[in-house]
C-alpha positions as a Python dict, from the first residue, in 0.01 Angstrom:
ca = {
    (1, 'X'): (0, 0, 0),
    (2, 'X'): (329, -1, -203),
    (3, 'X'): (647, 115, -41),
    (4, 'X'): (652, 471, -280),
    (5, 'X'): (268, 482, -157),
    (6, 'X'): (393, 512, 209),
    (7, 'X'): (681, 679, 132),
    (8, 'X'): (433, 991, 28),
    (9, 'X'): (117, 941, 275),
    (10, 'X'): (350, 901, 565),
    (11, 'X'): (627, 1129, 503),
    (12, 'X'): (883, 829, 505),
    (13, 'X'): (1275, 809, 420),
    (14, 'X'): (1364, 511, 208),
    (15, 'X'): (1673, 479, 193),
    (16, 'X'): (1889, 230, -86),
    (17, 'X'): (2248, 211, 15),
    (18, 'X'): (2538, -8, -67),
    (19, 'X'): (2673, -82, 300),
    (20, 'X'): (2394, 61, 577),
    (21, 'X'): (2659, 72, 812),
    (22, 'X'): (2807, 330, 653),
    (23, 'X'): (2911, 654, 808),
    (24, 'X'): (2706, 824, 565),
    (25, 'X'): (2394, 625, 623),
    (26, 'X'): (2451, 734, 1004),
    (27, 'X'): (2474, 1128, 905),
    (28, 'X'): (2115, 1061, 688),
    (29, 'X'): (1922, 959, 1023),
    (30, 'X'): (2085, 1235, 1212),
    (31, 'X'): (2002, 1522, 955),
    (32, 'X'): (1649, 1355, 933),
    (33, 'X'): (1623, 1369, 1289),
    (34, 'X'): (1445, 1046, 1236),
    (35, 'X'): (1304, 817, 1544),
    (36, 'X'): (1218, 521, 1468),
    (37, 'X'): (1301, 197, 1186),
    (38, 'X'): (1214, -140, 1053),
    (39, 'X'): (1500, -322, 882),
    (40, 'X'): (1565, -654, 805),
    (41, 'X'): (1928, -693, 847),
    (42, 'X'): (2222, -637, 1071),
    (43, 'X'): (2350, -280, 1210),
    (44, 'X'): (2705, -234, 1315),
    (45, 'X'): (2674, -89, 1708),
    (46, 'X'): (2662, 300, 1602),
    (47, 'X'): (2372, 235, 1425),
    (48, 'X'): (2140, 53, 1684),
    (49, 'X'): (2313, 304, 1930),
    (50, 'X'): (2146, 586, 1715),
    (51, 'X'): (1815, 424, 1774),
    (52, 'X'): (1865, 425, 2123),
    (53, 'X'): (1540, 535, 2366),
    (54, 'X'): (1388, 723, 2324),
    (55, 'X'): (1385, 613, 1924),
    (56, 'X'): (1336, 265, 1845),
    (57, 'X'): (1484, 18, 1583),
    (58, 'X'): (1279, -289, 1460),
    (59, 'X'): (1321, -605, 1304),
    (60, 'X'): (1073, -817, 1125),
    (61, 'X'): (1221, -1128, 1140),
    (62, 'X'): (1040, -1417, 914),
    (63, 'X'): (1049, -1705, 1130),
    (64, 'X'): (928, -1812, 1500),
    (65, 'X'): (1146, -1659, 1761),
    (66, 'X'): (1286, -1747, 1913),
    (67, 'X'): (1317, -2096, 1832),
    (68, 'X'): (1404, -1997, 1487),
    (69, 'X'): (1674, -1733, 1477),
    (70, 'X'): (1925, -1691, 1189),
    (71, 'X'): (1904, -1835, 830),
    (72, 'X'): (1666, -2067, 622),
    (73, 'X'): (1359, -2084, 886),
    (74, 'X'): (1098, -2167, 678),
    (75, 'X'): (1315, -2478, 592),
    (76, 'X'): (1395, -2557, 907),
    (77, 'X'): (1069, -2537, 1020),
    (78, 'X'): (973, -2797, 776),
    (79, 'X'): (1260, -3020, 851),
    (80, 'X'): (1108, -3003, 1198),
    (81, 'X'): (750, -3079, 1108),
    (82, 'X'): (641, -2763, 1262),
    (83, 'X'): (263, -2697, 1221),
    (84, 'X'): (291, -2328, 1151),
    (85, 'X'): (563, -2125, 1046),
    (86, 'X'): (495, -1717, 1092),
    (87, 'X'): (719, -1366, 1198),
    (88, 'X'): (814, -1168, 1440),
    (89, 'X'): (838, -817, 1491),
    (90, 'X'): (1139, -750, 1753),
    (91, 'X'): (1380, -502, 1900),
    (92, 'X'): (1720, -510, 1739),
    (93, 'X'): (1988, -534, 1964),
    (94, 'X'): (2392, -670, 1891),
    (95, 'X'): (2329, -997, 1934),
    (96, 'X'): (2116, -1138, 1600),
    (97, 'X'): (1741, -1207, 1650),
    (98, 'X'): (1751, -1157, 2053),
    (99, 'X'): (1588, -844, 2105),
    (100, 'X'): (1250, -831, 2306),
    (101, 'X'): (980, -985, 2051),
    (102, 'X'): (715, -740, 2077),
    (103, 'X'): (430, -986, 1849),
    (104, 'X'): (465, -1307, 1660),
    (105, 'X'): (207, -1425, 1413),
    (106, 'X'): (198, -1732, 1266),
    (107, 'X'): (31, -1944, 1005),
    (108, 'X'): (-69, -2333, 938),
    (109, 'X'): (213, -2504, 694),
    (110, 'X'): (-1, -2708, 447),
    (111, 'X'): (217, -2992, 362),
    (112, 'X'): (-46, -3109, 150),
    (113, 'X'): (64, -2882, -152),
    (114, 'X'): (436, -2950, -206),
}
């Protein structure tokens, strides 16, 4: 299902900003009243405070956490001869990739193909 697909069969807010920790990104989730989001980057503390219970604020993070928090993880987890490299779908807190993992799924690395 394409993003514009759930955007329509779910009723979601996409939204396509220059700085998401803008003020006026802020006054969009309050006008929407809306309760819960999956990101992929980091919130100044207004923002996860918004999406404080009883919303919730998500992260899906591509790597292992938390042994893999931060940058390059699929390289890293090569460099480390990791058997399977995967995601994780966490809580997003102030402190990068610490919030409670809720599920991690993971996948063999074939290092035959490369």
């Amino acid at each position: 299902m394409t993003v514009e697909q759930m955007k329509l069969h779910f009723g979601m807010i996409v939204e396509t900003v220059s700085n998401i920790n803008d003020q006026a990104f802020l006054d969009n989730l309050q006008v929407h009243h809306i309760d819960a989001g999956i990101c992929y980057q980091r919130f100044c503390s207004s923002i996860i405070n918004f999406f404080s219970y009883p919303r919730i604020l998500l992260n899906l993070h591509l790597g292992i956490l938390p042994a893999y928090r931060g940058v390059i993880k699929a390289f890293r987890s090569m460099m480390n001869n990791e058997r399977e490299f995967g995601y994780s779908l966490h809580h997003i807190n102030e402190d990068d990739d610490s919030g409670a993992v809720i599920d991690i799924r993971s996948h063999p690395i074939d290092y035959g193909n490369l």
